[in-house]
N, C-alpha and C positions, 0 to 999 in steps of 0.2 A: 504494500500500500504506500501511496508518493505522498499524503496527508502527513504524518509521522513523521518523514523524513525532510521534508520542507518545514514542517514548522521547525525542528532540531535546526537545520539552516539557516533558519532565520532567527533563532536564538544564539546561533554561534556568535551569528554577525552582529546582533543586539551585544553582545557580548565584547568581540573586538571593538566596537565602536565607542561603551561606554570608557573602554581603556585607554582607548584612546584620548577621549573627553578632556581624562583626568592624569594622558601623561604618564598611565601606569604598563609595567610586564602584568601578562597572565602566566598563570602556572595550570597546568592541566594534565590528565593522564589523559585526554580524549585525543589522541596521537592522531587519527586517521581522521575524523572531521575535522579540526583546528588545522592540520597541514594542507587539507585541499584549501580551508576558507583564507588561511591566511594568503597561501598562490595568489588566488583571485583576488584578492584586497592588492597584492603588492603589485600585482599584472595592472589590474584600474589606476596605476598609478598614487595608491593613497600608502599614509604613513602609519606603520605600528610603532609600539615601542616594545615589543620584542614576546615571544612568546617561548615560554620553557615548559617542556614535554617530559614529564616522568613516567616511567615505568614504573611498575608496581612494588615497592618495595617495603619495609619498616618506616616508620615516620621520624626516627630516628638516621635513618640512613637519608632522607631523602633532606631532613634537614641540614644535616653536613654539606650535602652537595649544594640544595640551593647556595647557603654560608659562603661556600666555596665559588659559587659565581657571583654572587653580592661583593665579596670582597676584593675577587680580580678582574669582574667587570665593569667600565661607567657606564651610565647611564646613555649615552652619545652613542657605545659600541651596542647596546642592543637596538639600536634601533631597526626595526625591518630582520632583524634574525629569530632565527627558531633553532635554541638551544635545545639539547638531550639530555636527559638525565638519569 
């Protein structure tokens, strides 16, 4: 059914967009919609500020990692990238 998957779509996008608003990264484990929508956002020409993709792990581990890209990335370098984690 395309109902389901459209509206998920267009929450994605409600999504990037609010972060965009406010200048913020997303962090998501939704790997597979966020990497098509963010394409299409960056294809249209418009700007993110960066999206990080975790895989499923400990919340303990994944804190590390975000930690770990907070502290050796600025803000300038994610713009438009999509970090893994």
């Amino acid at each position: 059914m395309l109902l389901p998957r459209l509206k998920q779509a267009n929450s994605i996008i409600t999504t990037i967009n609010y972060a965009v608003s406010h200048q913020r990264a997303i962090f998501t484990h939704n790997r597979a919609d966020f990497e098509v929508r963010a394409l299409e956002y960056f294809a249209a020409g418009k700007t993110h500020y960066g999206i990080i993709i975790g895989t499923r792990r400990p919340p303990y581990e994944l804190a590390q990692r975000l930690l770990r890209i907070l502290n050796q990335t600025t803000a300038d370098e994610m713009v438009n990238q999509m970090q893994y984690i």
